[in-house]
C-alpha positions in Angstrom: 136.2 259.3 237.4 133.6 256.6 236.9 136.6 253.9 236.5 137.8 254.8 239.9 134.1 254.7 241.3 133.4 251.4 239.5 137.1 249.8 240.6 136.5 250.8 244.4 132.4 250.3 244.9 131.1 247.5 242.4 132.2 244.4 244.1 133.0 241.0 241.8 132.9 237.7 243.6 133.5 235.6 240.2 136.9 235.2 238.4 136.6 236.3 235.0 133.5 238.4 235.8 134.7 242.3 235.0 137.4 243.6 232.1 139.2 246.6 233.5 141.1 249.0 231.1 143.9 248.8 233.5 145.9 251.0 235.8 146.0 253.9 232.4 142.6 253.7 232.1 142.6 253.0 228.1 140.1 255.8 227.4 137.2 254.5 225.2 137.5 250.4 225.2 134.5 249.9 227.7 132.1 249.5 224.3 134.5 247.5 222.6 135.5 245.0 225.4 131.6 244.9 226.6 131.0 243.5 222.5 133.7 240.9 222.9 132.7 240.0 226.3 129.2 239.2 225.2 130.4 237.6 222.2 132.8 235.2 224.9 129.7 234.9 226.6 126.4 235.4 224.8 124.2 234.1 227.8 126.1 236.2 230.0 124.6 239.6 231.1 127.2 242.3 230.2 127.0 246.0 231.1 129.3 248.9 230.2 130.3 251.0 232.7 131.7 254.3 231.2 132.1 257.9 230.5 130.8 260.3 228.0 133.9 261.3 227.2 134.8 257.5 226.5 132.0 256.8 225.0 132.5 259.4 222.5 135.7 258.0 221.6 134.8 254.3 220.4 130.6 254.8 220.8 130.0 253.9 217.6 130.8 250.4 218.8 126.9 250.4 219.3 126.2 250.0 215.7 128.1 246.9 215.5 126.4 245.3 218.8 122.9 246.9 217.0 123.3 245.1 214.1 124.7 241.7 215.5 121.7 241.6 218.0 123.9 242.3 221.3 121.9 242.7 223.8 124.3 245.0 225.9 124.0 247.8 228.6 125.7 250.6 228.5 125.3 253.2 231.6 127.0 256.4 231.1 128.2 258.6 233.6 127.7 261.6 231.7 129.5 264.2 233.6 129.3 267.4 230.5 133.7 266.8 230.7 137.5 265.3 230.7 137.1 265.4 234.9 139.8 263.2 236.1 142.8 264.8 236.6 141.9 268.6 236.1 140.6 269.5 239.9 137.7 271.3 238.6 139.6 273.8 236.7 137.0 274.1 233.7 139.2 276.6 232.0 141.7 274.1 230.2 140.6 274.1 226.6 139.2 271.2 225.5 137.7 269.8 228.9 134.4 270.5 228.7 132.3 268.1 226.6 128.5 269.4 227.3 126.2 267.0 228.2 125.7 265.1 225.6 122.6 263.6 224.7 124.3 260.1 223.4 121.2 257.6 224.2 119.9 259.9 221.4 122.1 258.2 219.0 121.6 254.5 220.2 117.8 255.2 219.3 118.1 256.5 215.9 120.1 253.1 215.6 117.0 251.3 217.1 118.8 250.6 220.6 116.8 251.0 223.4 117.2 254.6 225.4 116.9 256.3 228.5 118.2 260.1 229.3 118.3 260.0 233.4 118.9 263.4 235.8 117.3 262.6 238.4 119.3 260.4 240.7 116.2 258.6 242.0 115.5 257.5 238.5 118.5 255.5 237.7 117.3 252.3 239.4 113.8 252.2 236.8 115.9 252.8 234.1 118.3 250.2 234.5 115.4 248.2 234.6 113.6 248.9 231.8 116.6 248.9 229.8 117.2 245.4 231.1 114.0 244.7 230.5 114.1 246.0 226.7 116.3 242.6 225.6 118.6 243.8 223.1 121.0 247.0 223.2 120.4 249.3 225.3 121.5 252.9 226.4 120.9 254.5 230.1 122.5 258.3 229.6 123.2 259.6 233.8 123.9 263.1 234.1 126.3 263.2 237.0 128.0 265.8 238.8 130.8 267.5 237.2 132.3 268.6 240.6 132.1 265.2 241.8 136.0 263.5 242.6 136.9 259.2 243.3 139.9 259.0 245.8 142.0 256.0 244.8 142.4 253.5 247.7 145.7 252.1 247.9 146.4 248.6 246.8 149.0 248.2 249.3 146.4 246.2 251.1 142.7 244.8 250.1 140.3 242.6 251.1 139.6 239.3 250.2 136.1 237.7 249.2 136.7 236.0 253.0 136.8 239.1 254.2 140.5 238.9 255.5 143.1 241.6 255.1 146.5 240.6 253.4 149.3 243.4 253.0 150.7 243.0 249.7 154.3 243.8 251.3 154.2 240.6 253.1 155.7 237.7 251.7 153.7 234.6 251.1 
């Protein structure tokens, strides 16, 4: 779900300025394309948008950005599940993760951490994570109820502000 939320509410106004998993959603690559992003550009601030259950898959990238002095952000939408696609229906083995308590292991590894539940907490921890200088961690425990609709890219909206159809010509 946080893909969808990030695609549709995070706005970029510079080419070359977000890596998307695509239109499959690539489960897990966030870590690993946030290490090669900030190795392409290690002035550049890079934060990782991603799931707990996609974070479980390839997490361990954190180690390597740890050791190599990466200073990277990595906000989790920890959700306690495999959400998208199921409609709430917690029965389907397998789907429920429990919320896992990953910033935990980004501190043993000497990252810095922060385990948020209160919404109006978020903000200070992004900060102080920023703050921090080198790898960082902010865990969010988010709703597990909670659904993105996907806008249609039939039409969008330019930086300018103007509407183009996509099923005109030109």
């Amino acid at each position: 779900e946080i893909l969808n939320y990030a695609r549709q509410s995070i706005p970029v106004y510079y080419p070359r300025h977000r890596l998307n998993p695509g239109a499959f959603g690539c489960i897990g690559v966030g870590l690993p394309f946030g290490v090669a992003a900030k190795l392409a550009r290690p002035d550049g601030q890079v934060v990782v948008l991603t799931g707990d259950g996609s974070f479980g898959l390839n997490g361990f990238e954190m180690d390597t950005a740890i050791r190599n002095n990466l200073p990277i952000m990595v906000v989790i939408s920890n959700n306690g599940g495999w959400t998208a696609g199921g409609e709430g229906r917690w029965d389907i083995p397998g789907r429920e993760l429990g919320f896992g308590r990953y910033e935990k292991m980004v501190e043993a590894f000497g990252g810095h951490a922060e385990y948020v539940t209160d919404p109006r907490e978020i903000r200070p921890a992004l900060e102080r994570a920023k703050a921090s200088g080198g790898f960082s961690c902010v865990n969010v425990i988010t709703d597990q109820e909670a659904r993105s609709v996907t806008q249609p890219f039939s039409s969008f909206k330019t930086v300018a502000g103007k509407t183009r159809d996509s099923s005109q010509s030109g």
